[in-house]
C-alpha positions in Angstrom: 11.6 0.3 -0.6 8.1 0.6 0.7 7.5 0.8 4.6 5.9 -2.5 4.8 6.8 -6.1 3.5 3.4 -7.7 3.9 0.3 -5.8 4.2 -3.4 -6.5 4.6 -6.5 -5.6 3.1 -10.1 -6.9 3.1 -13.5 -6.7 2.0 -16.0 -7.5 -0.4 -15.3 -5.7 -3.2 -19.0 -5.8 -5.1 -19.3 -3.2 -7.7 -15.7 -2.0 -6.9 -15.8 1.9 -6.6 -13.5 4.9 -6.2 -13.6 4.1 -2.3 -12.4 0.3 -3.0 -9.7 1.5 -5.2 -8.6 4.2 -2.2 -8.3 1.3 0.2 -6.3 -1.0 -1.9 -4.0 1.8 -3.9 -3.1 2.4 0.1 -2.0 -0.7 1.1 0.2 -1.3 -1.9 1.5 2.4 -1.1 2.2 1.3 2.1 3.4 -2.3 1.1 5.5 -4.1 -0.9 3.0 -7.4 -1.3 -0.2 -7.4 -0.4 -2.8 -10.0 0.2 -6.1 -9.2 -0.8 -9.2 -10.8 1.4 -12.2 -11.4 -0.6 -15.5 -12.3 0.9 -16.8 -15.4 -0.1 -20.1 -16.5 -1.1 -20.2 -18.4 2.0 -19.0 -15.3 4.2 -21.3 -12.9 2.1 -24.7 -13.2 3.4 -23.5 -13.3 7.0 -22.8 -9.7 6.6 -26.2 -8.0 6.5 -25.6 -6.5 3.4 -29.3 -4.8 2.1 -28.3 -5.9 -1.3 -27.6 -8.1 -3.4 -24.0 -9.1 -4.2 -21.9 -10.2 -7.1 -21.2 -13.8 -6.9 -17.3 -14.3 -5.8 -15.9 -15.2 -9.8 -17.5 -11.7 -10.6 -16.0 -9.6 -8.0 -12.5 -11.8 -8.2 -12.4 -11.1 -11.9 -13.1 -7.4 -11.5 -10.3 -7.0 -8.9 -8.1 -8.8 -11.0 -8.8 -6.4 -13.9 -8.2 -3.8 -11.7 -5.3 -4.7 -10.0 -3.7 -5.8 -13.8 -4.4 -2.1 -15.4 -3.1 -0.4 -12.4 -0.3 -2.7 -12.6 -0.6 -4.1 -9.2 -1.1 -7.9 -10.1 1.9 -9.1 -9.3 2.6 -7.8 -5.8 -1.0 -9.0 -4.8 -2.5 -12.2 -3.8 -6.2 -12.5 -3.1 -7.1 -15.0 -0.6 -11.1 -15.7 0.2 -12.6 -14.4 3.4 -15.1 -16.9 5.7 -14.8 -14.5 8.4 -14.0 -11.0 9.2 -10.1 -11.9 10.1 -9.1 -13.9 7.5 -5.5 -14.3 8.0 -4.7 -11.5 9.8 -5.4 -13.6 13.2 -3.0 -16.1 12.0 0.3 -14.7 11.9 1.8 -15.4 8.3 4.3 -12.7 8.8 1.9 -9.6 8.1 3.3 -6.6 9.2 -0.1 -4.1 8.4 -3.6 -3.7 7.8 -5.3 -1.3 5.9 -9.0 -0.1 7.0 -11.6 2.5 6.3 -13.2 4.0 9.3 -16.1 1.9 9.3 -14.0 -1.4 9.6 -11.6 0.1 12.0 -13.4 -1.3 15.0 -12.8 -5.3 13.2 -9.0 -4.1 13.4 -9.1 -3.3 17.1 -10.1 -6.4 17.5 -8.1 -8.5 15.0 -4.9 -7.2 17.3 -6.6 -8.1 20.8 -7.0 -11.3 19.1 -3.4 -11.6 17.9 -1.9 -9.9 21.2 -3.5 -13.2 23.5 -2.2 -15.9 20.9 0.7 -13.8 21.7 1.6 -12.5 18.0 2.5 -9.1 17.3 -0.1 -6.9 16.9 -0.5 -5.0 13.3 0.1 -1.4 12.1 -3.8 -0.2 11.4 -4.0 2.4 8.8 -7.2 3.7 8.3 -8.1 5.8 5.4 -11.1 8.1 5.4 -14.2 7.2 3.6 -14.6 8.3 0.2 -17.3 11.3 -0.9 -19.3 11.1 -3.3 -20.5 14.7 -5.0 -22.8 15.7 -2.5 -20.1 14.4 0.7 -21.3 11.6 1.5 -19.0 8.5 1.4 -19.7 6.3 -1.8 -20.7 3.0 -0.9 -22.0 0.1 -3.1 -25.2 0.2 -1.2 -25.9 3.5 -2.3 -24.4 2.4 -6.0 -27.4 -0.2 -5.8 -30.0 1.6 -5.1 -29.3 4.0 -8.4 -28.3 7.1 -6.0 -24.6 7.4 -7.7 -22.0 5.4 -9.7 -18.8 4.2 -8.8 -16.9 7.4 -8.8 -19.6 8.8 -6.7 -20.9 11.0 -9.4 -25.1 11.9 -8.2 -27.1 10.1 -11.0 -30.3 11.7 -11.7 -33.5 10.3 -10.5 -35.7 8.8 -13.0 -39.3 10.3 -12.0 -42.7 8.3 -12.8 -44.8 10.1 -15.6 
């Protein structure tokens, strides 16, 4: 029996990496189903990201893939995400929600949120980022820009001639 019937996790998932796979094998550690927020296009360029993104069919097909190999599919359902709280504000009998450090601060607020519509506030779990080779956490800007892949191995820069 896991320690959790319903858990949370979000994000946008582009160019899913070791660090995206961190966050979501934790909350189906943690849980025994677990939706899965997915940023949608709409939600996308509200972020700031310095990149580009994968449209939301690409990165919802990749996280499908995933989530079938590692034999996760069926415990998960992936909702899309127009805002930063998704669900999690609403109740739906959640019990968790899984975060990295640098989201941690959008789960503070999710339960101040949830505490004045006088829901229960969630378990956070935060996980550590994820290093790449050379300690710093992998990220998909930095899998954008060329500086590693998406296990966080260093690729080699490719100098003019």
């Amino acid at each position: 029996m896991k320690k959790y019937e319903k858990v949370a996790v979000g994000g946008t998932f582009d160019e899913l990496h070791r660090g995206h796979k961190a966050l979501i094998d934790k909350a189906f550690e943690i849980g025994e189903k677990v939706v899965i927020g997915l940023s949608s296009d709409e939600f996308v360029p509200k972020m700031g990201k310095p990149h580009k993104t994968a449209t939301y069919a690409e990165r919802l097909e990749e996280l499908e893939a995933f989530l079938e190999k590692s034999g996760l599919a069926k415990r998960a359902e992936i909702v899309p995400l127009n805002d930063p709280y998704g669900l999690t504000i609403s109740g739906k009998g959640l019990d968790a929600l899984v975060v990295s450090k640098e989201t941690e601060s959008t789960a503070a607020k999710i339960n101040k949120i949830r505490t004045e519509a006088g829901l229960p506030p969630l378990k956070i779990i935060t996980i550590s980022m994820v290093p790449a080779e050379n300690s710093i956490p992998i990220s998909t800007t930095r899998i954008r820009r060329g500086e590693i892949d998406r296990n966080g191995h260093l690729l080699k820069s490719t100098q003019k001639q």
